[in-house]
C-alpha positions, 0 to 999 in steps of 0.5 A: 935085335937088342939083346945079344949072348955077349954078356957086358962082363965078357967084352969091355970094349963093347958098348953096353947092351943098354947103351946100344937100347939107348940109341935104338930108342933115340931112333924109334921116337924120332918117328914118334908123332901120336901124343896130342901137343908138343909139351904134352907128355904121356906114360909107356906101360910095357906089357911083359907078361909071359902069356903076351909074349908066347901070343906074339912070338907064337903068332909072329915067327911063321909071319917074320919067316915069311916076310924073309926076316930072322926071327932076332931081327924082330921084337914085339912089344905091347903097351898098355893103352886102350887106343887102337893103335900098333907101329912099325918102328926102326930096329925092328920093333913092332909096337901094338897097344892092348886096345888092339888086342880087345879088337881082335876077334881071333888069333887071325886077326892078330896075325893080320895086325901083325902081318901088316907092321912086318910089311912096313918092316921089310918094304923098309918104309920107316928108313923111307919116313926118316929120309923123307923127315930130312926135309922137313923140321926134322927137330920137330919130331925129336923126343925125349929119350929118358925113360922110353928105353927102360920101356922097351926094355923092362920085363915080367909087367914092370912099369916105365915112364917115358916122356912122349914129345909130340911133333909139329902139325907140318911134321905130322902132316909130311908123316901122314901123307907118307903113311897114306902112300905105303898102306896099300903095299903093306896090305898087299905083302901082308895078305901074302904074308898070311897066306905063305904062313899058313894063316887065312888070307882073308883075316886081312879083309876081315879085320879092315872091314871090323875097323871100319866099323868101328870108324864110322861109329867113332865121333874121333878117329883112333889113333890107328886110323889116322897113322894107317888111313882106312877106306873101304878101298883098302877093304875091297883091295884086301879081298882080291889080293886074298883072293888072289893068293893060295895059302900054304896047306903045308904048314898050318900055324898053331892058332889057340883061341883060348890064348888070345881069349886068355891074355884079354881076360888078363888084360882087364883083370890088372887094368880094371881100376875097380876089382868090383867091376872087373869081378861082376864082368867075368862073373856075367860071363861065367853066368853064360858059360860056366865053363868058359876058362878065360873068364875063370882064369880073369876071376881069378886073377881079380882076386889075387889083385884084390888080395883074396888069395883064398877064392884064388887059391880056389880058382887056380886050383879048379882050373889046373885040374883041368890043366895040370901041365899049363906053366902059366896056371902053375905061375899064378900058383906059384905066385900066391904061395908067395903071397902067402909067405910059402917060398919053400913050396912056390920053389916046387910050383915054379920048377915044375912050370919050368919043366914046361918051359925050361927057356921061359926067362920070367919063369925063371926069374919067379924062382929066383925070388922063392930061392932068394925068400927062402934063404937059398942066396947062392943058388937064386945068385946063380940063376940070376946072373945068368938071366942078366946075361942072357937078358941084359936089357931088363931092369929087374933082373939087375936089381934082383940080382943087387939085392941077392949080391947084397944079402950075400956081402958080395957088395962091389957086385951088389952095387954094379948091378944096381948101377945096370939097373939104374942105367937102364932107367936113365936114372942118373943120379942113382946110377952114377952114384952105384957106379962109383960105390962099385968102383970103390968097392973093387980092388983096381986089381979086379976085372969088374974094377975096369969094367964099372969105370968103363960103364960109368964114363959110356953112361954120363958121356950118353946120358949128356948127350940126350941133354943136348939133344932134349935142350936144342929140341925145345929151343927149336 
């Protein structure tokens, strides 16, 4: 887990939280091997919107209980791309691209995705690849960090930049046919998995069997295919484990599939470059079914993005008089009420979503925006200094809280948030620049003093050894 209760404020002595995220990302990308080329570089967009997050933890923690795990030692994370694809990563992140998503047909079949990755956690299986990489050009498959780390770590569908270094044909060569061995066994704890989670056994057959169609009508095998390799073995051999196992009655999860519905009318709102064909998709569906909700709630979302907050407004409000207590509807509303320059009455709606979800961090972080738009300083300082407590790893927090600290002269804080906010983008330049600007700023008789020198040393010592390493990597 990256995140932790002890604030970097409390204990100087301890490394940074951002620090520790650094390291991890280090060790996720050194398994790292789906970009094309070697020089090829892709984008990370790391979707964090809080219906995303709810799916997958509400799906993910009767799994993770099952596996023997802690809930804290699992992270789940969605990024944006239309591949099908979802990997198992060192310190326990599980990372799933959208185009997963769109696949699956129900929340069973997510949870079989799930359950699949979390099998690869707990066989220990990314620990295995990396010792077995030992043997091979182990510099080939190392990555750049710079980036990655505020991808991972960035919150409420903030965008990061990440430079994706791709390994070598040997390397991924060694890698797959590592992979190729431990699929059967995940597949197997897997569908116990499911099963002594309460789910249906057979959603692990089932979602195989979907890929494998999707495989044969496919001129390119998806990247999911190629890092989990699919036969209809694997299909048949999910069948009679499923039939082997007996579910658990005593507890049956929570599957809505109007949640999974919901974030995939999400999904194709905020990426559909065109709003016209994005509108005419869910208008077709609403043609069929007036009633279907998703399809409301995706329309409305289009307008938003498109800047019609009127047929918005509209929306929303049909949809929460069907559903007056659903955090995310009020979200939304509280969101277009900032659009429209009311901070006084997206305060209302925010603070009523909460009552809903009291802990939800991006909830809280929209209120702290109305209270900041609205003139209340103090109070949106306070809820967002708790925030980057709680969530120290998120960089919009951090530069949320700079610009409170900012408004209210409080600029030594101001610019050590800024400073956090940076770091955690591996942005040198600004961050060692609000660094010193915090260091000048604190009398050497302050706390917060010591504390911005203590993280401005841990950063450039950090941030130059990622330059080796990206240095030698290249060379090699």
């Amino acid at each position: 887990m990256l995140t932790g209760n002890i604030p970097i404020h409390k204990k100087i002595t301890r490394p940074p939280l951002w620090s520790i995220l650094f390291l991890c990302v280090y060790l996720t990308l050194s398994i790292t091997v789906h970009a094309d080329t070697p020089d090829k570089q892709s984008s990370v967009i790391v979707l964090d919107s809080p219906e995303i997050v709810e799916l997958f933890e509400s799906i993910g923690k009767p799994l993770v209980k099952a596996a023997g795990l802690t809930a804290e030692s699992v992270q789940f994370h969605v990024i944006l791309n239309s591949q099908i694809n979802a990997m198992a990563l060192p310190n326990g992140h599980l990372v799933f691209n959208s185009g997963l998503l769109d696949q699956c047909e129900s929340p069973e079949e997510l949870a079989s995705v799930m359950a699949h990755e979390i099998a690869h956690l707990s066989a220990g299986h990314y620990m295995r690849l990396q010792r077995e990489m030992q043997s091979i050009s182990i510099q080939a498959l190392l990555a750049s960090v710079v980036g990655l780390a505020a991808g991972v770590a960035s919150g409420n569908s903030s965008i990061s930049q990440a430079a994706l270094v791709g390994s070598s044909a040997a390397a991924q060569s060694v890698m797959l046919d590592s992979m190729r061995e431990k699929e059967s066994q995940a597949d197997r704890l897997a569908v116990h998995y499911l099963a002594n989670a309460g789910y249906n056994p057979g959603s692990m057959a089932s979602f195989l069997n979907h890929l494998l169609g999707e495989q044969r009508k496919a001129s390119l095998p998806a990247p999911y295919l190629l890092t989990h390799p699919l036969s209809m073995e694997r299909v048949l051999d999910a069948e009679r484990t499923a039939a082997s196992v007996t579910p658990n009655t005593t507890q049956k999860p929570k599957t809505d599939p109007i949640a999974l519905k919901r974030v995939q009318a999400y999904l194709i709102a905020s990426t559909e470059t065109d709003p016209k064909k994005a509108e005419t998709f869910f208008q077709t569906r609403l043609g069929i079914n007036p009633n279907d909700l998703p399809a409301r709630y995706g329309l409305a979302l289009v307008h938003r993005y498109a800047g019609e907050t009127k047929k918005a407004h509209g929306l929303i409000d049909s949809l929460l008089l069907s559903l007056p207590k659903d955090p995310y509807l009020l979200r939304e509303k509280g969101l277009l009420l900032l659009d429209d320059g009311k901070p006084e009455i997206a305060e209302q709606i925010f603070s009523q979503a909460l009552t809903y979800r009291p802990d939800n961090p991006d909830l809280r972080y929209r209120l702290s925006i109305s209270l900041n738009e609205g003139g209340k300083l103090e109070q949106a300082a306070r809820l967002l200094r708790k925030l980057t407590v709680e969530k120290p790893t998120v960089p919009i927090y951090q530069y949320q809280l700079g610009v409170v600290e900012g408004q209210r002269d409080r600029l030594g804080h101001a610019h050590l948030a800024m400073a956090r906010h940076y770091a955690l983008l591996m942005d040198e330049k600004m961050a060692i620049f609000h660094y010193k600007e915090a260091v000048s700023r604190f009398p050497p008789s302050e706390r917060e003093h010591e504390i911005a020198q203590t993280e401005l040393k841990y950063f450039q010592e950090e941030h130059l050894k990622s330059k080796e390493i990206n240095r030698k990597s290249r060379q090699r």
